[in-house]
Residue frames as a rotation matrix with the C-alpha (Angstrom) as fourth column:
UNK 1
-0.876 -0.031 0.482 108.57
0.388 -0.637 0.666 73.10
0.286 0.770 0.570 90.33
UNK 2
-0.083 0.948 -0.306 105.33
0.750 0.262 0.608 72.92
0.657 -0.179 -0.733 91.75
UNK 3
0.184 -0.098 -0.978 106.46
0.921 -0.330 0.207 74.64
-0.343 -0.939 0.029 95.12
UNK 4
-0.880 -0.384 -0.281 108.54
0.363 -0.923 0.127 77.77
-0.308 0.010 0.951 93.26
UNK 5
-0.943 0.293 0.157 105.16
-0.033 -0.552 0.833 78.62
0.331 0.781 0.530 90.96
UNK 6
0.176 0.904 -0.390 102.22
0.834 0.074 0.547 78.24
0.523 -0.421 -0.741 93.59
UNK 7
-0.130 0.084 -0.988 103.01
0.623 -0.768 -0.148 81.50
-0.771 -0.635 0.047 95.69
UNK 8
-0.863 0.091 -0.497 102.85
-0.408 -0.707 0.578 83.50
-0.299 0.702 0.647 91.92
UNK 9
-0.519 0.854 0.033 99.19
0.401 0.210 0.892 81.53
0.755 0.476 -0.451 91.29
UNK 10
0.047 0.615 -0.787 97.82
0.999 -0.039 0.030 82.49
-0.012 -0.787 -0.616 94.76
UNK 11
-0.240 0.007 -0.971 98.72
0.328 -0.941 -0.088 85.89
-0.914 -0.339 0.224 94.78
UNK 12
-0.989 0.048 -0.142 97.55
-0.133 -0.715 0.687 86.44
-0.069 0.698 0.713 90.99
UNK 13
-0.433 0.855 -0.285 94.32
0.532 0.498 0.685 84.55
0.727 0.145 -0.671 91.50
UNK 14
-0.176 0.373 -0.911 93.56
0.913 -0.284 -0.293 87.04
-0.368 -0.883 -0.291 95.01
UNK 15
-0.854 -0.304 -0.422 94.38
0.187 -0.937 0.296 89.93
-0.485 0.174 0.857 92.15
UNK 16
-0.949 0.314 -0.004 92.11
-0.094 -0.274 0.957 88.68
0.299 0.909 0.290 89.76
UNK 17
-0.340 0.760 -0.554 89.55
0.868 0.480 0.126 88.04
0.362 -0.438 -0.823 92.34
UNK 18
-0.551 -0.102 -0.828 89.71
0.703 -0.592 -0.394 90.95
-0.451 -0.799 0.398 94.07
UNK 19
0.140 0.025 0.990 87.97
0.985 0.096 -0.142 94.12
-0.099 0.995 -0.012 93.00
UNK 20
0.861 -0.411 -0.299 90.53
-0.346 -0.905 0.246 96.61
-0.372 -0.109 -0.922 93.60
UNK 21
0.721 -0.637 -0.272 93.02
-0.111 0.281 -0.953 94.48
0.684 0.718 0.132 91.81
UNK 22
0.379 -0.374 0.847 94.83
-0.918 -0.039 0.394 94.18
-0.114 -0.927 -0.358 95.23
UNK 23
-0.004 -0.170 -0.986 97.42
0.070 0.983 -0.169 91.04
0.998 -0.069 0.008 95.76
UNK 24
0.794 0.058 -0.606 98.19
0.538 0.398 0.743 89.31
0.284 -0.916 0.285 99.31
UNK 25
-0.039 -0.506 -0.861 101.20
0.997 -0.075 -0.001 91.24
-0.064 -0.859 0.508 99.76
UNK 26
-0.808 -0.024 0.589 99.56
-0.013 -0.998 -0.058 94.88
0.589 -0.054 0.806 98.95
UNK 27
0.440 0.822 -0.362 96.83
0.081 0.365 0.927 93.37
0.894 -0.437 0.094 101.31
UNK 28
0.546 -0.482 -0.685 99.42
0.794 0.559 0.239 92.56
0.268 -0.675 0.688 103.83
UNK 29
-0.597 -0.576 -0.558 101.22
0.773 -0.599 -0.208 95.52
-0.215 -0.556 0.803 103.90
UNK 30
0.057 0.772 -0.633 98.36
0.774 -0.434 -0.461 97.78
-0.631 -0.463 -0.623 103.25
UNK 31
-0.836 -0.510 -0.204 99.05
0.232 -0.664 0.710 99.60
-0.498 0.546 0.673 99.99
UNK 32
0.403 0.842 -0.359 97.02
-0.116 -0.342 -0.932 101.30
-0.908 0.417 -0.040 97.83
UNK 33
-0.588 -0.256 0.767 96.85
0.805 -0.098 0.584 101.08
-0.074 0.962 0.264 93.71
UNK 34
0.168 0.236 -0.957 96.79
0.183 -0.962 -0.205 104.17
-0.969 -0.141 -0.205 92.32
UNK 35
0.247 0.108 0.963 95.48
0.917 0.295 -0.268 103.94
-0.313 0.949 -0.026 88.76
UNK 36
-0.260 -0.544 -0.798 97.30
-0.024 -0.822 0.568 106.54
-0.965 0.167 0.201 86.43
UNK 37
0.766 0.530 -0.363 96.50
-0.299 -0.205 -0.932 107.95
-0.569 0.823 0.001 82.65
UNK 38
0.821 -0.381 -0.424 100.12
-0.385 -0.919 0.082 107.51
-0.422 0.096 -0.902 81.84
UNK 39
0.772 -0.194 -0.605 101.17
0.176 0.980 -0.089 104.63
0.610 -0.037 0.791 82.41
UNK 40
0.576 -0.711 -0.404 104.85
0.761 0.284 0.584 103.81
-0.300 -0.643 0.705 84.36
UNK 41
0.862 -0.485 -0.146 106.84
-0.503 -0.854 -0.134 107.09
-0.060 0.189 -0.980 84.54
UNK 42
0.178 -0.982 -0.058 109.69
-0.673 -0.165 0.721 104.40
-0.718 -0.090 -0.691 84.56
UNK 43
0.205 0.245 0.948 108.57
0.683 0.658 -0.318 103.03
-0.701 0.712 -0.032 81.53
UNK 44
0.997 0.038 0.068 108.97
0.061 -0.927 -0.370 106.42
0.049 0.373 -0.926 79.99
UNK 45
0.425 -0.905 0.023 112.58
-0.865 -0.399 0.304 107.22
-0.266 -0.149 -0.952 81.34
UNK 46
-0.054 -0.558 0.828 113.87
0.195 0.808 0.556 103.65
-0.979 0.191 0.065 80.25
UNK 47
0.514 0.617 0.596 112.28
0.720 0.068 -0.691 104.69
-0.467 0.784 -0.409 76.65
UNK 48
0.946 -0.317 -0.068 113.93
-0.295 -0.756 -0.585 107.78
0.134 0.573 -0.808 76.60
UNK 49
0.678 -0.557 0.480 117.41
-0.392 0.278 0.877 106.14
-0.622 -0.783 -0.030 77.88
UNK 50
0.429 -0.069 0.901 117.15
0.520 0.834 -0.183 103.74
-0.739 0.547 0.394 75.17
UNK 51
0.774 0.083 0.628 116.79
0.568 -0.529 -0.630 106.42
0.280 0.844 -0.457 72.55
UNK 52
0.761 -0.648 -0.009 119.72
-0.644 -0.758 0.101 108.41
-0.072 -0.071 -0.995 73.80
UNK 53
0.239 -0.522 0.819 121.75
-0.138 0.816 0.561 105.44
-0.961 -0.247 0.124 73.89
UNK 54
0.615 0.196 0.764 120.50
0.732 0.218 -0.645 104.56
-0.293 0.956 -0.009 70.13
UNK 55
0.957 0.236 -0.168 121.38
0.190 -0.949 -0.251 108.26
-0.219 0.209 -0.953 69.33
UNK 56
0.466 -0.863 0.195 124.93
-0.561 -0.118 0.819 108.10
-0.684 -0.491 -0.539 70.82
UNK 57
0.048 -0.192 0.980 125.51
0.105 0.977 0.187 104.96
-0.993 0.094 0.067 69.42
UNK 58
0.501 0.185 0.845 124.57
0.857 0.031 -0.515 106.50
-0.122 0.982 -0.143 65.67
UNK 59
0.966 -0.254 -0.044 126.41
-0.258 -0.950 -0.176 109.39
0.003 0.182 -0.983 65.98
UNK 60
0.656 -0.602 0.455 129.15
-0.287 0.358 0.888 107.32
-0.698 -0.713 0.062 66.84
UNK 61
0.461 -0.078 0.884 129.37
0.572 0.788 -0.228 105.38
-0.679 0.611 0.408 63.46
């Protein structure tokens, strides 16, 4: 158990060290974070997904 949950402490412990919030494997391949007002634009389209779903789903009844 040890083994599966030590690569997810090392790489959050390099984030929370870090201060660009950067893990080992946006280190590793060289990404950039790119802080937004908006939050997740697919956090948004799952929301609105939901709510058409819901929508469907009540018109249905």
């Amino acid at each position: 158990m040890l083994l599966l949950i030590s690569p997810l402490v090392i790489n959050a412990g390099i984030a929370f060290a870090d201060d660009s919030d950067r893990t080992f494997h946006d280190r590793v391949a060289d990404t950039v974070i790119v802080p937004t007002r908006r939050g997740i634009s697919l956090d948004l389209r799952l929301k609105q997904a939901w709510q058409e779903v819901k929508y469907y789903l009540r018109k249905r009844q």
